[in-house]
PyMOL Python script that loads the backbone (N, CA, C, O; Angstrom):
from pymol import cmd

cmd.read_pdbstr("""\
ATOM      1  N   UNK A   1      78.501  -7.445 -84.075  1.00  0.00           N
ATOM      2  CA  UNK A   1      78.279  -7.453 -85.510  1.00  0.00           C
ATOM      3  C   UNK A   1      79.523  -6.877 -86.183  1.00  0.00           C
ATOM      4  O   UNK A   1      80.178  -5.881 -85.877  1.00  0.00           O
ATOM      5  N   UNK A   2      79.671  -7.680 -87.092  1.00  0.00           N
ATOM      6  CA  UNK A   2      81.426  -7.093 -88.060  1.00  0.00           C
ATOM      7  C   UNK A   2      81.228  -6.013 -88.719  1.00  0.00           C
ATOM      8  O   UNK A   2      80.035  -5.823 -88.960  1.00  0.00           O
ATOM      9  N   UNK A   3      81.992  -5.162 -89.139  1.00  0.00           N
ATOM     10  CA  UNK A   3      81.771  -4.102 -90.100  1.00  0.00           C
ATOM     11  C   UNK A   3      80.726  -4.217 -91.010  1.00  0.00           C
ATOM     12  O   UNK A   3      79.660  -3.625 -91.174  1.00  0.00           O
ATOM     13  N   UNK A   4      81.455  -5.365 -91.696  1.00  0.00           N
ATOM     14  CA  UNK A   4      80.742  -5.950 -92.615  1.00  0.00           C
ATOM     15  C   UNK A   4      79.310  -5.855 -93.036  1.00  0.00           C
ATOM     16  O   UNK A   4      78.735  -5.286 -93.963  1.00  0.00           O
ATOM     17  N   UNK A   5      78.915  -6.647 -91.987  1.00  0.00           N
ATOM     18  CA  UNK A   5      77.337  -6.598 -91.441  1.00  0.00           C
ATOM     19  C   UNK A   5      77.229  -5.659 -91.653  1.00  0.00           C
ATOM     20  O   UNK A   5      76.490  -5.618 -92.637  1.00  0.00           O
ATOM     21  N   UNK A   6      77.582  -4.407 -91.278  1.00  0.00           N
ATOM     22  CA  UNK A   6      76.916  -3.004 -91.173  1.00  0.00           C
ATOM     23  C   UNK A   6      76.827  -2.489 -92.272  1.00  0.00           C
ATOM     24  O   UNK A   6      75.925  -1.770 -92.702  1.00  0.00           O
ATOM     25  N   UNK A   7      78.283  -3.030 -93.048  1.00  0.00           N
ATOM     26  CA  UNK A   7      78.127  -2.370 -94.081  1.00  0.00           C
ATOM     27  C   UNK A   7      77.100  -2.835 -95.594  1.00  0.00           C
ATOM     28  O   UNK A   7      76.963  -2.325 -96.706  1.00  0.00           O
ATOM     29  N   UNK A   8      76.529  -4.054 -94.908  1.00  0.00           N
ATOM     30  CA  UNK A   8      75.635  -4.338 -96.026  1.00  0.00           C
ATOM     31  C   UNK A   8      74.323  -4.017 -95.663  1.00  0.00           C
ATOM     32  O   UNK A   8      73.504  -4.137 -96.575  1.00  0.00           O
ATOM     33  N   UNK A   9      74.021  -3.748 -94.889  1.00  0.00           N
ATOM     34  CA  UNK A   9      72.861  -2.390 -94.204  1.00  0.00           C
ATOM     35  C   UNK A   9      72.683  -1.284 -94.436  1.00  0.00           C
ATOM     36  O   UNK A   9      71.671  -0.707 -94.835  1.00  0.00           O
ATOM     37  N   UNK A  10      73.771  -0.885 -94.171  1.00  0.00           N
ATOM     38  CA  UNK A  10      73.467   0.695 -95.049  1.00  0.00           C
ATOM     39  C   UNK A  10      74.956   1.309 -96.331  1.00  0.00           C
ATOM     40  O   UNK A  10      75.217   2.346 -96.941  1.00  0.00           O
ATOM     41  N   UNK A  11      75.516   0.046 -96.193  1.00  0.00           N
ATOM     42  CA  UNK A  11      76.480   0.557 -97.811  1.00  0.00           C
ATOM     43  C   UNK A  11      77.996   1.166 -96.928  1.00  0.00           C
ATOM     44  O   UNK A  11      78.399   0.751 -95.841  1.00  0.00           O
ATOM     45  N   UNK A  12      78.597   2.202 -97.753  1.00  0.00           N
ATOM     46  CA  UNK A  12      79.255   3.006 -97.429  1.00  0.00           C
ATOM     47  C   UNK A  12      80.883   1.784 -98.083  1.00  0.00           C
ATOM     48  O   UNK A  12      80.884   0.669 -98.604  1.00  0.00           O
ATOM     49  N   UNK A  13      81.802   2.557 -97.767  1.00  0.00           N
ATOM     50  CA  UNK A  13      83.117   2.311 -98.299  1.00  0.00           C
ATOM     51  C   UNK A  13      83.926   1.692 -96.928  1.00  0.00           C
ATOM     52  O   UNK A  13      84.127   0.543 -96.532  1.00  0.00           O
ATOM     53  N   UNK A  14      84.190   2.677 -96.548  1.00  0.00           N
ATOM     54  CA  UNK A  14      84.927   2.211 -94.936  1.00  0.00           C
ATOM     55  C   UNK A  14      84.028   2.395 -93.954  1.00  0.00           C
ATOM     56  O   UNK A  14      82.932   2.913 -94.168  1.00  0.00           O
ATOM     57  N   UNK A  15      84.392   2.011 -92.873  1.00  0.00           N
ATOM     58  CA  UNK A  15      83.658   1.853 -91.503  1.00  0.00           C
ATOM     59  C   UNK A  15      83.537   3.226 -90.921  1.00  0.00           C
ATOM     60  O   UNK A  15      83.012   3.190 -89.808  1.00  0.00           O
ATOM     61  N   UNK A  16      83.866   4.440 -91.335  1.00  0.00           N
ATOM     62  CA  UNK A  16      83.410   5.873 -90.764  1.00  0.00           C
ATOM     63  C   UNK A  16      82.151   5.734 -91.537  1.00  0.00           C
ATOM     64  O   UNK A  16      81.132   5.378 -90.945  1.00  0.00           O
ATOM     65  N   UNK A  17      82.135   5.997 -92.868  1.00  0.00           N
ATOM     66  CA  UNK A  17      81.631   6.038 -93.434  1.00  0.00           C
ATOM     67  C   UNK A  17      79.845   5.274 -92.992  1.00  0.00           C
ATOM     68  O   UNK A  17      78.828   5.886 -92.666  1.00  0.00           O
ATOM     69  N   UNK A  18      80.009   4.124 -93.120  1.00  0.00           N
ATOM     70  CA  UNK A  18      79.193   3.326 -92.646  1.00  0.00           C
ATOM     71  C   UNK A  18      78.585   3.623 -91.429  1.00  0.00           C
ATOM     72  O   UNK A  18      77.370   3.493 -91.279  1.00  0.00           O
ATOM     73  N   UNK A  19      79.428   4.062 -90.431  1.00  0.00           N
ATOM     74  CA  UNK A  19      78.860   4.633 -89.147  1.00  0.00           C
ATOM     75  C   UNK A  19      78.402   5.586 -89.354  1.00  0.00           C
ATOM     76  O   UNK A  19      77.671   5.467 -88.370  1.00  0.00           O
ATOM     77  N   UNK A  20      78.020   6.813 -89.875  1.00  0.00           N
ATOM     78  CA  UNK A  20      77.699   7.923 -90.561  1.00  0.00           C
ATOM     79  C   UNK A  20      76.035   7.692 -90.475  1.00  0.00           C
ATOM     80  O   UNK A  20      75.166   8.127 -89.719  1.00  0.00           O
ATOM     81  N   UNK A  21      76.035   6.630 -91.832  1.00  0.00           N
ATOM     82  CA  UNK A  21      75.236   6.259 -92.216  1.00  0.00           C
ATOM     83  C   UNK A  21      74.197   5.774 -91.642  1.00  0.00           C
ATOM     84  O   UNK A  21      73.040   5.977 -92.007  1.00  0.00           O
ATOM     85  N   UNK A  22      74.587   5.026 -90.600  1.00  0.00           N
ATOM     86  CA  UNK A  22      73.952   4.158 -89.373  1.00  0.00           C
ATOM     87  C   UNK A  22      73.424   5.208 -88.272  1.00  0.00           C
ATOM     88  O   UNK A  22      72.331   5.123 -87.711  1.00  0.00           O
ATOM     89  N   UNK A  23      74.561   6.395 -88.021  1.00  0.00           N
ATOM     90  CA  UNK A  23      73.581   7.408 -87.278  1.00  0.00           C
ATOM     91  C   UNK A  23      72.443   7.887 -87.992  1.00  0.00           C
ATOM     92  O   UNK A  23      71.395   7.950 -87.349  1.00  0.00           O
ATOM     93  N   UNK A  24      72.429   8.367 -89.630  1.00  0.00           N
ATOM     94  CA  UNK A  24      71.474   9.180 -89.743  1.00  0.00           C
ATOM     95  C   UNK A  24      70.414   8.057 -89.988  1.00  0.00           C
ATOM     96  O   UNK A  24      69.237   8.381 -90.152  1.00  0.00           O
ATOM     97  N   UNK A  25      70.756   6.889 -90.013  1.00  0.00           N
ATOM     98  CA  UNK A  25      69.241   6.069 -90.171  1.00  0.00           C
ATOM     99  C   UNK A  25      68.588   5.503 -88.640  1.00  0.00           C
ATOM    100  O   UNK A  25      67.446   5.134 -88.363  1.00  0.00           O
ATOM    101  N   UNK A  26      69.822   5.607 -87.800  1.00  0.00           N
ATOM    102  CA  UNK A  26      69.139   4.860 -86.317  1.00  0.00           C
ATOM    103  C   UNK A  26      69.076   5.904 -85.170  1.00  0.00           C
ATOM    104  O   UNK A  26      68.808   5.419 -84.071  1.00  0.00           O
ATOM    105  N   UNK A  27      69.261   7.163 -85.214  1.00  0.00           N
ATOM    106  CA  UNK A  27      69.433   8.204 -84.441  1.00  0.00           C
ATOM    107  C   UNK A  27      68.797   9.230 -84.177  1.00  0.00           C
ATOM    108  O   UNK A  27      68.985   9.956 -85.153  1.00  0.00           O
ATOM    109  N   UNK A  28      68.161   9.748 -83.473  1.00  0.00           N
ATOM    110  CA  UNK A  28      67.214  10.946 -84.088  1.00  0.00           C
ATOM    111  C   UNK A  28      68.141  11.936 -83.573  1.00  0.00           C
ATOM    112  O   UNK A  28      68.885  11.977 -82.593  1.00  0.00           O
ATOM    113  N   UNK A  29      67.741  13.094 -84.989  1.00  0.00           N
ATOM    114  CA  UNK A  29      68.481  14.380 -85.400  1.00  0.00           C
ATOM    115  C   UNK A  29      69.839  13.827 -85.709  1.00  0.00           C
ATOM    116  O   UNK A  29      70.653  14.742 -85.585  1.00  0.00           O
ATOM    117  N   UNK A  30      70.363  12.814 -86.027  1.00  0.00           N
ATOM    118  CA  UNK A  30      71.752  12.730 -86.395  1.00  0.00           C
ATOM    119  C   UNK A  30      71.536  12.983 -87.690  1.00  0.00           C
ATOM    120  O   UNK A  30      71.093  14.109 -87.467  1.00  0.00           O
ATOM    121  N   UNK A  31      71.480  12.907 -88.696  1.00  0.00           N
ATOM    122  CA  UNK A  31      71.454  13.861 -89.904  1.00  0.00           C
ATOM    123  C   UNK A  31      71.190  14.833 -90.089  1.00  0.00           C
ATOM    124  O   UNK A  31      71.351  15.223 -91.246  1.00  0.00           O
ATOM    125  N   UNK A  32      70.681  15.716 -89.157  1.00  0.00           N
ATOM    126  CA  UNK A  32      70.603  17.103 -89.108  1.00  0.00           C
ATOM    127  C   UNK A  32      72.089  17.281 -88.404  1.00  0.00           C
ATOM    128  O   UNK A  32      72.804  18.133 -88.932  1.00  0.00           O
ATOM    129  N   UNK A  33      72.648  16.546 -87.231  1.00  0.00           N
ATOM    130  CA  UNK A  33      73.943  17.052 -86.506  1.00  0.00           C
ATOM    131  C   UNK A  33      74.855  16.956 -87.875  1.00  0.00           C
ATOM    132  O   UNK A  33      75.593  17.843 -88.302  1.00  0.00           O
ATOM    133  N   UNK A  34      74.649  15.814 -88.387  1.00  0.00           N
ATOM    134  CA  UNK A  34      75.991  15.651 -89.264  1.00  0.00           C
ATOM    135  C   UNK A  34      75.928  16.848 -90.389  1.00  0.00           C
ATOM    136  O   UNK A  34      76.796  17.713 -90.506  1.00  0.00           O
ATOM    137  N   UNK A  35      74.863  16.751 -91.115  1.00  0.00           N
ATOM    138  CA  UNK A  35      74.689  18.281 -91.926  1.00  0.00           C
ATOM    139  C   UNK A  35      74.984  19.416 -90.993  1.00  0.00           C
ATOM    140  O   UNK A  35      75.659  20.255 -91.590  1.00  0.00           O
ATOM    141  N   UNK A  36      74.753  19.730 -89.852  1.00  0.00           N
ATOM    142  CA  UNK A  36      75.346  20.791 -89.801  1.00  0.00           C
ATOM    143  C   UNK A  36      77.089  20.748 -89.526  1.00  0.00           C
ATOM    144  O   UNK A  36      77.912  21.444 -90.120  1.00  0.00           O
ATOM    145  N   UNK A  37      77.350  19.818 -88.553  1.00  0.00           N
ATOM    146  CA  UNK A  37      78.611  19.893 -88.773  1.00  0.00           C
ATOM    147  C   UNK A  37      79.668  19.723 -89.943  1.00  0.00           C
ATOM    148  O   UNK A  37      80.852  19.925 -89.676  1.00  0.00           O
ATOM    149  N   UNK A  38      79.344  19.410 -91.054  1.00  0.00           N
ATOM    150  CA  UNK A  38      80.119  19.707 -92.229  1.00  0.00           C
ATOM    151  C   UNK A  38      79.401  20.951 -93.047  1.00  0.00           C
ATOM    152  O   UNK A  38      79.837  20.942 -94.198  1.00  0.00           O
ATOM    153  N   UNK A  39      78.563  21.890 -92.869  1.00  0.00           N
ATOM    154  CA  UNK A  39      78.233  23.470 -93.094  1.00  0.00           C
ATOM    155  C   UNK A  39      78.941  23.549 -91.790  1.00  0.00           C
ATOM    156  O   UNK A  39      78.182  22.773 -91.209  1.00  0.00           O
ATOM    157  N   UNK A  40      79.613  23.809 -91.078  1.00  0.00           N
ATOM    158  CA  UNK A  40      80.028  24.412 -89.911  1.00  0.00           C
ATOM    159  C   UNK A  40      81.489  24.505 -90.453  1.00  0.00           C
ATOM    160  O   UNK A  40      82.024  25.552 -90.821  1.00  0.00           O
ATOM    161  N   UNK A  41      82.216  22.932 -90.449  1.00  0.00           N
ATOM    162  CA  UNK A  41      83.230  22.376 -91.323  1.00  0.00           C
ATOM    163  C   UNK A  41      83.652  23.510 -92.082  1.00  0.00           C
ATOM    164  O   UNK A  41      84.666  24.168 -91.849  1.00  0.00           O
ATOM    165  N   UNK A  42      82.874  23.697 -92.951  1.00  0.00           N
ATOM    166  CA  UNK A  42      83.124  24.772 -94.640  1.00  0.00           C
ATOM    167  C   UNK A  42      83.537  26.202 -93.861  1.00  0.00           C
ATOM    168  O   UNK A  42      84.402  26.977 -94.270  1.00  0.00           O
ATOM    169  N   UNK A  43      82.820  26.358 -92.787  1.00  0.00           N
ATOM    170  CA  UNK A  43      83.067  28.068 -92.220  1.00  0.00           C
ATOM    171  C   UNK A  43      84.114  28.325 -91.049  1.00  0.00           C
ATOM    172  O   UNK A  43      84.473  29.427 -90.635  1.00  0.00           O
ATOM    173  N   UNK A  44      84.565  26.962 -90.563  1.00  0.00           N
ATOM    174  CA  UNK A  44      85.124  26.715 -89.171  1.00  0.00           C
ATOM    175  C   UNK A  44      86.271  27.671 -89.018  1.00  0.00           C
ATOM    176  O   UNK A  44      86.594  27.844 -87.843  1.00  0.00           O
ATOM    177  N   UNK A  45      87.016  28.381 -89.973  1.00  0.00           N
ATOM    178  CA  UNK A  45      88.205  29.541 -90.141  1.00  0.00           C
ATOM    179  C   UNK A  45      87.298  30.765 -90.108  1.00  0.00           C
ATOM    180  O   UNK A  45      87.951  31.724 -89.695  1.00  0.00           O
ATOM    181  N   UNK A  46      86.449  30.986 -90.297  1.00  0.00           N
ATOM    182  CA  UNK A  46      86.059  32.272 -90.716  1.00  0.00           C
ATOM    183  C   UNK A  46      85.635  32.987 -89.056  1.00  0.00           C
ATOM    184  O   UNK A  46      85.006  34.042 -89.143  1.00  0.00           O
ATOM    185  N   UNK A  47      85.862  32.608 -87.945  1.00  0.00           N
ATOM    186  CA  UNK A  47      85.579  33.279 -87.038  1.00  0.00           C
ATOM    187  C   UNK A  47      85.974  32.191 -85.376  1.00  0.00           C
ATOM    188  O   UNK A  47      85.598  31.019 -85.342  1.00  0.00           O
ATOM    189  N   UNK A  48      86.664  32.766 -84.283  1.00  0.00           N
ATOM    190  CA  UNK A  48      86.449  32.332 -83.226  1.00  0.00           C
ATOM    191  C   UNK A  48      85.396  31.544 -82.687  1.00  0.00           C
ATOM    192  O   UNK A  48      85.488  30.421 -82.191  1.00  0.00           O
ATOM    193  N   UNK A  49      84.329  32.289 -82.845  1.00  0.00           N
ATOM    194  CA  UNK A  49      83.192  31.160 -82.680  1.00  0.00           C
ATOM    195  C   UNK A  49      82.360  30.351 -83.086  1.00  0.00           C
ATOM    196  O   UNK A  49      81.548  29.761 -82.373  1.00  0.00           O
ATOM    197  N   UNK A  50      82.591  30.152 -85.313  1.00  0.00           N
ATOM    198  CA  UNK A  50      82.510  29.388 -85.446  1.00  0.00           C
ATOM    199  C   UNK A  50      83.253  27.848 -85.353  1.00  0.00           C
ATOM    200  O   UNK A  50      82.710  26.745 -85.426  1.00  0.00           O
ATOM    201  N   UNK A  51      84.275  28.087 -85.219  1.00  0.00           N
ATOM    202  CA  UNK A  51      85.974  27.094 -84.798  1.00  0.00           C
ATOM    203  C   UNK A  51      85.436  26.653 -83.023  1.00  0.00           C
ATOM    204  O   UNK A  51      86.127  25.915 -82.321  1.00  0.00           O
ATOM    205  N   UNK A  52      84.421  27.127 -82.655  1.00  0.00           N
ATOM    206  CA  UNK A  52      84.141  26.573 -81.045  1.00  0.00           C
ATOM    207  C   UNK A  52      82.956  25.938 -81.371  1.00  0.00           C
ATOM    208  O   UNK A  52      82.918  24.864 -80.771  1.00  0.00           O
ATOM    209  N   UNK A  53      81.706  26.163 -82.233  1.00  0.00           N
ATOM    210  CA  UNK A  53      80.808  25.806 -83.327  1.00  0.00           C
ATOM    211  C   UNK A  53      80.877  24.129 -83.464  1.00  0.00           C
ATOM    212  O   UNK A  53      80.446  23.152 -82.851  1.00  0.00           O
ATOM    213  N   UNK A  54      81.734  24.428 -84.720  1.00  0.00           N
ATOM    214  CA  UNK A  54      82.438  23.061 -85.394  1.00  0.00           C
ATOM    215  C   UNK A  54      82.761  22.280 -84.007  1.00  0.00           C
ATOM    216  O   UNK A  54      82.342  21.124 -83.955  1.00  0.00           O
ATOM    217  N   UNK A  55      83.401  22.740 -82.972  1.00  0.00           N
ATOM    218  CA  UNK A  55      84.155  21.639 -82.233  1.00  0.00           C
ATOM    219  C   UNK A  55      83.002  20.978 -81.490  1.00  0.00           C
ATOM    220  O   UNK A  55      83.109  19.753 -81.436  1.00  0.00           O
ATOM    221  N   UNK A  56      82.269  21.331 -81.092  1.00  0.00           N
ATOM    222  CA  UNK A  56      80.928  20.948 -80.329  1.00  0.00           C
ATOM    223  C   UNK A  56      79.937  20.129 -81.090  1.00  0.00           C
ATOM    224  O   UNK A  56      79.152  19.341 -80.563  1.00  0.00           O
ATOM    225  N   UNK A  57      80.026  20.358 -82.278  1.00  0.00           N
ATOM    226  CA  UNK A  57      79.500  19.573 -82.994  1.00  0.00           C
ATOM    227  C   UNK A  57      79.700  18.580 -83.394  1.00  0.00           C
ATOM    228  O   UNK A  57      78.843  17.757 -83.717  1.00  0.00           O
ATOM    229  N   UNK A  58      81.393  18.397 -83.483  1.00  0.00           N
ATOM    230  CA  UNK A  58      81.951  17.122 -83.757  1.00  0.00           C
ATOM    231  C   UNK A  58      82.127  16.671 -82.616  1.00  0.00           C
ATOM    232  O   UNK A  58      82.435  15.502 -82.846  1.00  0.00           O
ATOM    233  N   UNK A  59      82.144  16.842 -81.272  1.00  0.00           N
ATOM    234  CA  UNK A  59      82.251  16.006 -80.460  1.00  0.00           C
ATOM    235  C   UNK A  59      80.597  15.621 -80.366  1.00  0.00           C
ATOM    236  O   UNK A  59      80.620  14.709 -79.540  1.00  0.00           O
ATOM    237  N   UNK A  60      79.446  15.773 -80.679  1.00  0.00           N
ATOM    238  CA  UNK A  60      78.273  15.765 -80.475  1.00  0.00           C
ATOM    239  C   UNK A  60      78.383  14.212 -81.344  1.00  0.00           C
ATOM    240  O   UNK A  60      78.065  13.092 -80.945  1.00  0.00           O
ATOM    241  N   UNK A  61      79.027  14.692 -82.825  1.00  0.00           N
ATOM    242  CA  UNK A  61      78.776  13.802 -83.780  1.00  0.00           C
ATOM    243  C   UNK A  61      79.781  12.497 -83.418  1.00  0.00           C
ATOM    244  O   UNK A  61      79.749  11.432 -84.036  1.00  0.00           O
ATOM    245  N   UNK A  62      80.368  12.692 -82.682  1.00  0.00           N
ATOM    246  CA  UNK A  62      81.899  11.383 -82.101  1.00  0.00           C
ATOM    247  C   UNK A  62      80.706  10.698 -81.145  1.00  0.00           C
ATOM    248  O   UNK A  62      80.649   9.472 -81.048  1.00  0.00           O
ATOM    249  N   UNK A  63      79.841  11.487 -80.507  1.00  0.00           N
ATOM    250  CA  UNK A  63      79.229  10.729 -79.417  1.00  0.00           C
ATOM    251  C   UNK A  63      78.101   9.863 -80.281  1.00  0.00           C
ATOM    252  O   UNK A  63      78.173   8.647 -80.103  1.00  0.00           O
ATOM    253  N   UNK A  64      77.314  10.217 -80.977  1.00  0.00           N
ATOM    254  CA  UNK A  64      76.377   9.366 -81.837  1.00  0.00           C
ATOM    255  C   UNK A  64      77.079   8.017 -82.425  1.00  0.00           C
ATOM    256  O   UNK A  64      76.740   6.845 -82.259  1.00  0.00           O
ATOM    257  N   UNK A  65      78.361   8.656 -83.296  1.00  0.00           N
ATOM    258  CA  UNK A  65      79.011   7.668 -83.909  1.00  0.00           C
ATOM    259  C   UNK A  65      79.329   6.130 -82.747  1.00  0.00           C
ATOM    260  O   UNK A  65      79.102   4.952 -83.019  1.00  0.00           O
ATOM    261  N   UNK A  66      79.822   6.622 -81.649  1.00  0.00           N
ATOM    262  CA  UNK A  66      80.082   6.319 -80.653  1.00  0.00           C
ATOM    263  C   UNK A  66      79.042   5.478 -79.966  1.00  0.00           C
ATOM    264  O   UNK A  66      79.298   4.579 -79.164  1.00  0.00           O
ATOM    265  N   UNK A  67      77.713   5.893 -80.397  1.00  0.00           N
ATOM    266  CA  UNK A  67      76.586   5.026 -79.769  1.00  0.00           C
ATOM    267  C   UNK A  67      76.148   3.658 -80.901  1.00  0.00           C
ATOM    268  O   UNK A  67      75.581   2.591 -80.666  1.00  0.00           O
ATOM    269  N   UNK A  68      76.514   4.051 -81.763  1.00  0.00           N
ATOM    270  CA  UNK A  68      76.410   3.321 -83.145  1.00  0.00           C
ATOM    271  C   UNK A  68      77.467   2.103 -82.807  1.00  0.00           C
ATOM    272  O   UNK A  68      77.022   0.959 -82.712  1.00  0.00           O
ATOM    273  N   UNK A  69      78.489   2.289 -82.674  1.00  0.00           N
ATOM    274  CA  UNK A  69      79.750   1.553 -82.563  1.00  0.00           C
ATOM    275  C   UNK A  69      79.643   0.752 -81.185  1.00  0.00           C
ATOM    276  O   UNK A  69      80.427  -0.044 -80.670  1.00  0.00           O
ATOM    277  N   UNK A  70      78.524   1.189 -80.807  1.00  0.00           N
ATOM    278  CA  UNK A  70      78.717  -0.060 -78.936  1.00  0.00           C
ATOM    279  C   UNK A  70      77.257  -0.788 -79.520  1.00  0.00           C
ATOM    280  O   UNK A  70      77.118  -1.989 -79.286  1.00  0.00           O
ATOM    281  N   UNK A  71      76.257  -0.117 -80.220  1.00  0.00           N
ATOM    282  CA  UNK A  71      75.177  -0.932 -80.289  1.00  0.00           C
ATOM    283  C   UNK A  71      75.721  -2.390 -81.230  1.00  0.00           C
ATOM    284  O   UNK A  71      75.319  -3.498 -80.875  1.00  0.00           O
ATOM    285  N   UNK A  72      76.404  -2.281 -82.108  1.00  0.00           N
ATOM    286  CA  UNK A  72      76.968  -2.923 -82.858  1.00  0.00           C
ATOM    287  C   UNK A  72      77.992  -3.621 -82.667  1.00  0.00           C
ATOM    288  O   UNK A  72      77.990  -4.678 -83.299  1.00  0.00           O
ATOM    289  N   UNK A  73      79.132  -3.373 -81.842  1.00  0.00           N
ATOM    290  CA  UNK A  73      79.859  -4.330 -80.946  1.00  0.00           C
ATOM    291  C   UNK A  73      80.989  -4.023 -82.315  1.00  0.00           C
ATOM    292  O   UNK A  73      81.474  -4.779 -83.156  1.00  0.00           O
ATOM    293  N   UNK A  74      81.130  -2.479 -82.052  1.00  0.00           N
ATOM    294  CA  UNK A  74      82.522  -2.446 -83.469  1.00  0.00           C
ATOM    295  C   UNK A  74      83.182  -1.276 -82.423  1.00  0.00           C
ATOM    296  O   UNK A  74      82.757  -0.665 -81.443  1.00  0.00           O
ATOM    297  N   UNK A  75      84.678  -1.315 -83.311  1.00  0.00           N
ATOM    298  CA  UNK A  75      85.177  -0.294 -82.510  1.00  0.00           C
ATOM    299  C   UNK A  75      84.444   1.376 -83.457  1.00  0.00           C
ATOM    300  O   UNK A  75      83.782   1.502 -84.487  1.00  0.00           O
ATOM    301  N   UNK A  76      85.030   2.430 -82.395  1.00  0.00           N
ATOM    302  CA  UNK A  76      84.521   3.474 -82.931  1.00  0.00           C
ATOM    303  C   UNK A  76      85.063   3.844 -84.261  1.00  0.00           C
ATOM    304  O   UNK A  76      85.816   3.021 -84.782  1.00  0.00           O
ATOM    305  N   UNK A  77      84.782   5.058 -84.964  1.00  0.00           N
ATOM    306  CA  UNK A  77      84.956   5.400 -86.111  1.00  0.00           C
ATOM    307  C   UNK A  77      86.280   6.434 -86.317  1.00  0.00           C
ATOM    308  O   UNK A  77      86.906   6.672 -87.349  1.00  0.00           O
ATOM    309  N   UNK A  78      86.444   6.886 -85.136  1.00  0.00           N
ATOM    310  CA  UNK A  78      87.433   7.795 -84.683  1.00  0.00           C
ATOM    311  C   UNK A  78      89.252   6.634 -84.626  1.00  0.00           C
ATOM    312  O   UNK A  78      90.393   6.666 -85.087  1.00  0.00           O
ATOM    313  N   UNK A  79      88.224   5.627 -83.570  1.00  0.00           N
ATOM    314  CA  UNK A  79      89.350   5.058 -83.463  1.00  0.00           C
ATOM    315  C   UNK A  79      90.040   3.468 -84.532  1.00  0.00           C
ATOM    316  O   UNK A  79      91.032   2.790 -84.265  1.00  0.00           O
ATOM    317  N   UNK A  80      88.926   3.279 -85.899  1.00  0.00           N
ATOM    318  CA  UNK A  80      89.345   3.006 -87.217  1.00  0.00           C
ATOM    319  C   UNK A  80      89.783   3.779 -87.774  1.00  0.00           C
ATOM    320  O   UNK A  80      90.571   3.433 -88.654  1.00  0.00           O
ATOM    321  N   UNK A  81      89.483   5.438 -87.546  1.00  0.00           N
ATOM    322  CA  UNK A  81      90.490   6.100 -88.397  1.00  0.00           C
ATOM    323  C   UNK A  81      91.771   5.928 -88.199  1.00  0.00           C
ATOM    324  O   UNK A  81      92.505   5.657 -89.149  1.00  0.00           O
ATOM    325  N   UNK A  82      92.139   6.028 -87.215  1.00  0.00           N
ATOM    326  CA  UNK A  82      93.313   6.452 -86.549  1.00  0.00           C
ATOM    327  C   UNK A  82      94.038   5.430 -86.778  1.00  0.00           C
ATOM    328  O   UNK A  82      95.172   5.657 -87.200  1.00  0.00           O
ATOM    329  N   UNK A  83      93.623   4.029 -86.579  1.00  0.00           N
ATOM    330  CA  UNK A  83      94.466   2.908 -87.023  1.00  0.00           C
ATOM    331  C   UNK A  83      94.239   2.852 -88.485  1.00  0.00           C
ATOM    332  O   UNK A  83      94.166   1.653 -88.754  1.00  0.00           O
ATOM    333  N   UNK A  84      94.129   3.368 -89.282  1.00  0.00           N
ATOM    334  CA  UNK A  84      94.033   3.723 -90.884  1.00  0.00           C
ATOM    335  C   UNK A  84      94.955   4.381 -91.204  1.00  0.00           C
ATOM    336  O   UNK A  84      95.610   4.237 -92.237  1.00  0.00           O
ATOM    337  N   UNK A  85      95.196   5.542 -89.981  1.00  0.00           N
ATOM    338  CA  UNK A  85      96.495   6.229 -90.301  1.00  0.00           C
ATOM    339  C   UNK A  85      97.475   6.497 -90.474  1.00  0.00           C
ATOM    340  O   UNK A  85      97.749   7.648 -90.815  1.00  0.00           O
TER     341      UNK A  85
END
""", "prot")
cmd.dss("prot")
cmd.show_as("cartoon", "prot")
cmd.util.cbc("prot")
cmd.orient("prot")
């Protein structure tokens, strides 16, 4: 399925975005991971172990995204960023 597709499913701007979206509607607890990892995000300087926090979380949240992106036959969201960059 093309971005596209996805993105007229659940909206969004770019294809992170859209994948986002697609976890917290096809995933269970992925909108709770993603809320916490951007409250984690906001504090991730303020201590050693929140900066180990954040990182676990975003690799938690790379892996969802990641499950999103094979059910769908797109590349990942990590790796549209990166060619964005």
């Amino acid at each position: 399925m093309p971005i596209k597709e996805l993105q007229e499913m659940y909206g969004g701007s770019c294809a992170a975005q859209t994948i986002n979206r697609a976890v917290i509607a096809e995933v269970p607890g992925g909108e709770r991971a993603l809320a916490l990892r951007r409250e984690v995000f906001l504090n991730r300087g303020s201590s050693a172990k929140m900066a180990r926090v954040y990182a676990a979380l975003d690799e938690l949240c790379e892996e969802m995204r990641d499950f999103i992106a094979k059910k769908y036959n797109l590349k990942s969201a990590s790796k549209e960023k990166k060619a964005n960059d």
